[in-house]
C-alpha positions as CSV (number, residue, x, y, z in Angstrom):
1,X,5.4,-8.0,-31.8
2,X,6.2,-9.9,-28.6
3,X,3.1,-9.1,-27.4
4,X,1.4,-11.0,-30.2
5,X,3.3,-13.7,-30.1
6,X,2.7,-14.2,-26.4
7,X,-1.1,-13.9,-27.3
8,X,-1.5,-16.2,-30.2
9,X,1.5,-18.4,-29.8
10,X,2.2,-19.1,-26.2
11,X,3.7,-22.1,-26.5
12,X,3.2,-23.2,-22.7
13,X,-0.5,-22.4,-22.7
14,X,-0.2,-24.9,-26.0
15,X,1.4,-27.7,-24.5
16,X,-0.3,-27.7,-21.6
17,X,-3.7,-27.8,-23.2
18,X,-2.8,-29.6,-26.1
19,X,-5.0,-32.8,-25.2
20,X,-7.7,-30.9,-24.1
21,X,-8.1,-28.8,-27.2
22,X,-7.0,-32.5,-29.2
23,X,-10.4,-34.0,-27.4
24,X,-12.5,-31.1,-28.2
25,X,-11.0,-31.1,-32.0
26,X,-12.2,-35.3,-32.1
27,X,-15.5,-34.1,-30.8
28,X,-15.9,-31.9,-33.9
29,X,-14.9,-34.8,-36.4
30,X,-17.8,-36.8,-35.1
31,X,-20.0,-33.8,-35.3
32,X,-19.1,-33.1,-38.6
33,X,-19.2,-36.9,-40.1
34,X,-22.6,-38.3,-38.6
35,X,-23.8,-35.1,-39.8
36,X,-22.7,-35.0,-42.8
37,X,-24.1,-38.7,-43.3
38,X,-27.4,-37.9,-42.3
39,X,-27.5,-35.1,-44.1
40,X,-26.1,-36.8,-47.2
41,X,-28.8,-39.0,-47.1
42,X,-31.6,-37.3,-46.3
43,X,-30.2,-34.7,-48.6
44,X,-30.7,-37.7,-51.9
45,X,-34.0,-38.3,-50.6
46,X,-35.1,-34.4,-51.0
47,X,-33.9,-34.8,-54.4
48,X,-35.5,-37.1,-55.8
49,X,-38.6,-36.3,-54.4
50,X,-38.0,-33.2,-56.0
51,X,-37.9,-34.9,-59.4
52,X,-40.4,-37.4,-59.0
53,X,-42.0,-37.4,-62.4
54,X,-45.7,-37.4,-63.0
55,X,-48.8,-34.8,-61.6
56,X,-49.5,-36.8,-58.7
57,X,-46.6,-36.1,-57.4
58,X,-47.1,-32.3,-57.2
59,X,-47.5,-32.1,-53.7
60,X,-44.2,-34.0,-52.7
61,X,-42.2,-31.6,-55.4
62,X,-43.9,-28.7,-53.9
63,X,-43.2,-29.9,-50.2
64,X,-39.8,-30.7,-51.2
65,X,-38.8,-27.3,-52.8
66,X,-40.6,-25.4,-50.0
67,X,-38.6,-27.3,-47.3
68,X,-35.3,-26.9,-49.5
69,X,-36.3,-23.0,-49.5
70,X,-36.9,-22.4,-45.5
71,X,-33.7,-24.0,-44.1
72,X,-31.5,-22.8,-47.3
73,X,-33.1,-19.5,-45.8
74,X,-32.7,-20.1,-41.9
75,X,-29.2,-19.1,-40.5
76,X,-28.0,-22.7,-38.6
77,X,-27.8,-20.7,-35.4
78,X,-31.3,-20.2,-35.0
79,X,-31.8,-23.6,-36.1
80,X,-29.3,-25.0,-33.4
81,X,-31.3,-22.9,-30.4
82,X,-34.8,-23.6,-31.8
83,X,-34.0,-27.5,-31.7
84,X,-32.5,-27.2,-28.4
85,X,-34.4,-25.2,-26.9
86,X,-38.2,-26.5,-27.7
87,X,-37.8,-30.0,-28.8
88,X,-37.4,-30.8,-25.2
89,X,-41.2,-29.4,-24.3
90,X,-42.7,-31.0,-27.2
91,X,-44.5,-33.9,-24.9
92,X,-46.1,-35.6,-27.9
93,X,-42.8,-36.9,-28.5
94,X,-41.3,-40.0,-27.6
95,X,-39.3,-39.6,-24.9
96,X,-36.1,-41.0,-26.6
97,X,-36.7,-38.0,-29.3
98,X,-36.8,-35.4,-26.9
99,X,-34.2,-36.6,-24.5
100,X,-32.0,-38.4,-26.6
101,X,-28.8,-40.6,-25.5
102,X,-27.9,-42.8,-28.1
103,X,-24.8,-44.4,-28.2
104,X,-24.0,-42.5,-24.8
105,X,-23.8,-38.9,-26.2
106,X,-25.5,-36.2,-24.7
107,X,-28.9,-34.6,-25.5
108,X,-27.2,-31.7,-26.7
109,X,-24.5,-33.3,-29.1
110,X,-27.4,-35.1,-31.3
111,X,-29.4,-31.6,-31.0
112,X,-26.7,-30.5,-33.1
113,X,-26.5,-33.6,-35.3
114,X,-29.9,-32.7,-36.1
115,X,-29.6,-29.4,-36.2
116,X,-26.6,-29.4,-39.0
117,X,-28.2,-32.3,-40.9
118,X,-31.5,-30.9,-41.7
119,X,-30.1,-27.9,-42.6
120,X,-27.2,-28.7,-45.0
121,X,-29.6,-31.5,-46.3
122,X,-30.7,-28.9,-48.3
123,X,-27.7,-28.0,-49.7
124,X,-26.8,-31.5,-50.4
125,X,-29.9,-31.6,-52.3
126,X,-29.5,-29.0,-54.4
127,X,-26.0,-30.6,-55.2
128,X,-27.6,-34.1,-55.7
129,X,-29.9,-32.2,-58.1
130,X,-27.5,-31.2,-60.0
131,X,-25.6,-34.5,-60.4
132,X,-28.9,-35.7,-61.6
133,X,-29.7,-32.9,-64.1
134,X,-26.1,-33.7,-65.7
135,X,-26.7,-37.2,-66.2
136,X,-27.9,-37.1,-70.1
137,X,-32.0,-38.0,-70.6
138,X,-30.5,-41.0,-73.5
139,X,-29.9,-42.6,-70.0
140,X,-32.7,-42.7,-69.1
141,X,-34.9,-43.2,-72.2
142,X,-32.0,-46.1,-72.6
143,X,-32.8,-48.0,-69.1
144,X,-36.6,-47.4,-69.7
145,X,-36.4,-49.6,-73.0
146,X,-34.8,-52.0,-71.5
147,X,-37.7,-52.3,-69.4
148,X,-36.6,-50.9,-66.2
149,X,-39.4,-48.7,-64.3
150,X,-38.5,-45.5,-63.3
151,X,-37.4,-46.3,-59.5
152,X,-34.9,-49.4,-61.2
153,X,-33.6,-46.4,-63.7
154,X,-33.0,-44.4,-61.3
155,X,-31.5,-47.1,-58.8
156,X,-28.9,-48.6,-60.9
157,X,-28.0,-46.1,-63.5
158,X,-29.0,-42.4,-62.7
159,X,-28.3,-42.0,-59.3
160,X,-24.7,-44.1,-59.3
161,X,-23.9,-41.5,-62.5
162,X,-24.9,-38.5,-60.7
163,X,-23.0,-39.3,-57.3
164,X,-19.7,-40.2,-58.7
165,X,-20.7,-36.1,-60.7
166,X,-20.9,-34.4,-57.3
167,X,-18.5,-35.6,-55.1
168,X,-16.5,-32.3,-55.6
169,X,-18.9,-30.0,-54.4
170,X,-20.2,-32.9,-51.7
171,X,-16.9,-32.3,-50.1
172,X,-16.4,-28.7,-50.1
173,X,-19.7,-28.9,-48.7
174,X,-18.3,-30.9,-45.9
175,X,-15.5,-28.5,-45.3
176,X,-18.2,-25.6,-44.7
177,X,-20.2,-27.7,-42.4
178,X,-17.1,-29.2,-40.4
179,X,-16.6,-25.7,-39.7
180,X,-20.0,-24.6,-38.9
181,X,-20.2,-27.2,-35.9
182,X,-18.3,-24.8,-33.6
183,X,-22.2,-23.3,-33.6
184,X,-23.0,-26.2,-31.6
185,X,-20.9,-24.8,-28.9
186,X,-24.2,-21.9,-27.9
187,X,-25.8,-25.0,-26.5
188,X,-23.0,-26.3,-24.4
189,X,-21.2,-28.5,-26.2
190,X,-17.5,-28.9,-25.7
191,X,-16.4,-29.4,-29.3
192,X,-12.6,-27.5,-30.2
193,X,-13.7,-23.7,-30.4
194,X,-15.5,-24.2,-27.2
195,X,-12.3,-26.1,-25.5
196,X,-10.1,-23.3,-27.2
197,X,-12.7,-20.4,-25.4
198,X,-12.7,-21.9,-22.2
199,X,-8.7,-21.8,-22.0
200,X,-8.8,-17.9,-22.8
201,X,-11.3,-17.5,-20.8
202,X,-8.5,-19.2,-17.5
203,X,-5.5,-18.0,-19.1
204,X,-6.7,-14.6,-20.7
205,X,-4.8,-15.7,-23.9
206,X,-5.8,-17.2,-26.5
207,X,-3.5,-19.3,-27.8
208,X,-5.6,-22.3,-27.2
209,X,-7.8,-21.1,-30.3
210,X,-4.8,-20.8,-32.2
211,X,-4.2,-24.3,-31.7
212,X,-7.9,-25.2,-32.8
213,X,-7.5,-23.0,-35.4
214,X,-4.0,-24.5,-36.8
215,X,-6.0,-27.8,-36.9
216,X,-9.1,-27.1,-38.9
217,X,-6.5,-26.5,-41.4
218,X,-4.2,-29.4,-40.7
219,X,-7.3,-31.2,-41.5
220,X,-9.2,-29.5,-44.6
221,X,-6.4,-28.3,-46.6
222,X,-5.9,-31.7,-47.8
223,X,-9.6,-32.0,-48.3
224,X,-9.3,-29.0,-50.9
225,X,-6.4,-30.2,-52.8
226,X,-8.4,-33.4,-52.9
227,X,-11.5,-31.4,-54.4
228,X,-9.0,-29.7,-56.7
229,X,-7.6,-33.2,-58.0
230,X,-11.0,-34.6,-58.6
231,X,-12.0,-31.7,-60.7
232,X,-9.2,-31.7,-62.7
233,X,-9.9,-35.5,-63.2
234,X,-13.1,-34.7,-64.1
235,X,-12.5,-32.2,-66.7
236,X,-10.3,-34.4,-68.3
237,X,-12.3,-37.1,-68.3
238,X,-15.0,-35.0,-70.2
239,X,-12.6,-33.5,-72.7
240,X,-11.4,-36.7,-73.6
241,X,-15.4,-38.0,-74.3
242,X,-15.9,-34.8,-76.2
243,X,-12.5,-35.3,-78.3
């Protein structure tokens, strides 16, 4: 038993690191929130062009489902090393696209970015979706007669009603993407399981990835309880309309 503990709870090899693993640990919050923004966004946008009423508007549903489809289907790894790894050589691009700095991160951090949001924009869509599909059709038929046109409908009373639906499963989304940026670390990037691997790989022990690991709780426990509260809320609040 000492022998595990020595492995997984060296305390030493914990305080010594602890501001190394800390930095790699702040690196994977701003992974997970600019992702999870762009993905949030661009995941609304998929919906709706999903919904978009009307024959002429085939094409975008169809373009919308199938690209909902493929990265629902891609595993993020392979998403992660096809962006890194051939955006780069892709000389019709701007240069800023295939080299990009902004804000004075490296290539490879918004590589990831992209990576993450594109794929879980697909996610978010399908939970967007079904916010929207919740929202009750009087709604609609009851902004329509008031003359609204279908973008003012869904602008200022189905979209608000179907965001504050989904925030629930938008979070526990977030929770599973937080955790999937330690893919980004294939491509380089020091986020906290990489800081926590390249301590084992020094110390051979690997109590530095206990300390990551102990944090990615610290942080998302809270988140779930916080899911758990607002769907309890939620429930009430419809068993109270329905009483």
């Amino acid at each position: 038993m000492s022998v595990f503990f020595h492995q997984y709870f060296d305390m030493d090899i914990i305080r010594d690191n602890f501001s190394f693993v800390l930095e790699g640990f702040g690196q994977t919050i701003l992974l997970s929130v600019v992702s999870a923004a762009l993905a949030m966004t661009l995941g609304l946008v998929l919906a709706l062009l999903r919904q978009a009423p009307g024959r002429p508007m085939l094409p975008v549903r169809a373009l919308a489902i199938t690209y909902i489809d493929v990265m629902r289907g891609i595993p993020l790894l392979l998403v992660i090393l096809l962006m890194s790894g051939s955006v780069p050589f892709l000389t019709f691009l701007p240069h800023a696209v295939r080299f990009p700095d902004f804000f004075g991160k490296p290539d490879i951090f918004w590589f990831g970015v992209a990576s993450i949001a594109l794929t879980y924009s697909a996610y978010y869509a399908e939970v967007y979706r079904a916010g929207l599909d919740g929202v009750p059709y009087g709604q609609t038929e009851a902004a329509r007669s008031l003359g609204m046109s279908h973008v003012q409908s869904l602008r200022h009373v189905i979209v608000p009603q179907a965001v504050r639906r989904v925030i629930p499963p938008m979070l526990n989304d977030f929770i599973a993407l937080m955790k999937d940026t330690s893919l980004v670390q294939v491509i380089g990037y020091v986020e906290v399981v990489r800081a926590g691997r390249e301590v084992q790989a020094e110390t051979f022990n690997s109590s530095a990835l206990t300390l990551g690991a102990l944090m990615f709780v610290i942080f998302t426990v809270p988140l779930a309880r916080l899911v758990d509260r607002l769907i309890a809320r939620q429930q009430a609040q419809t068993r109270r309309a329905a009483a």
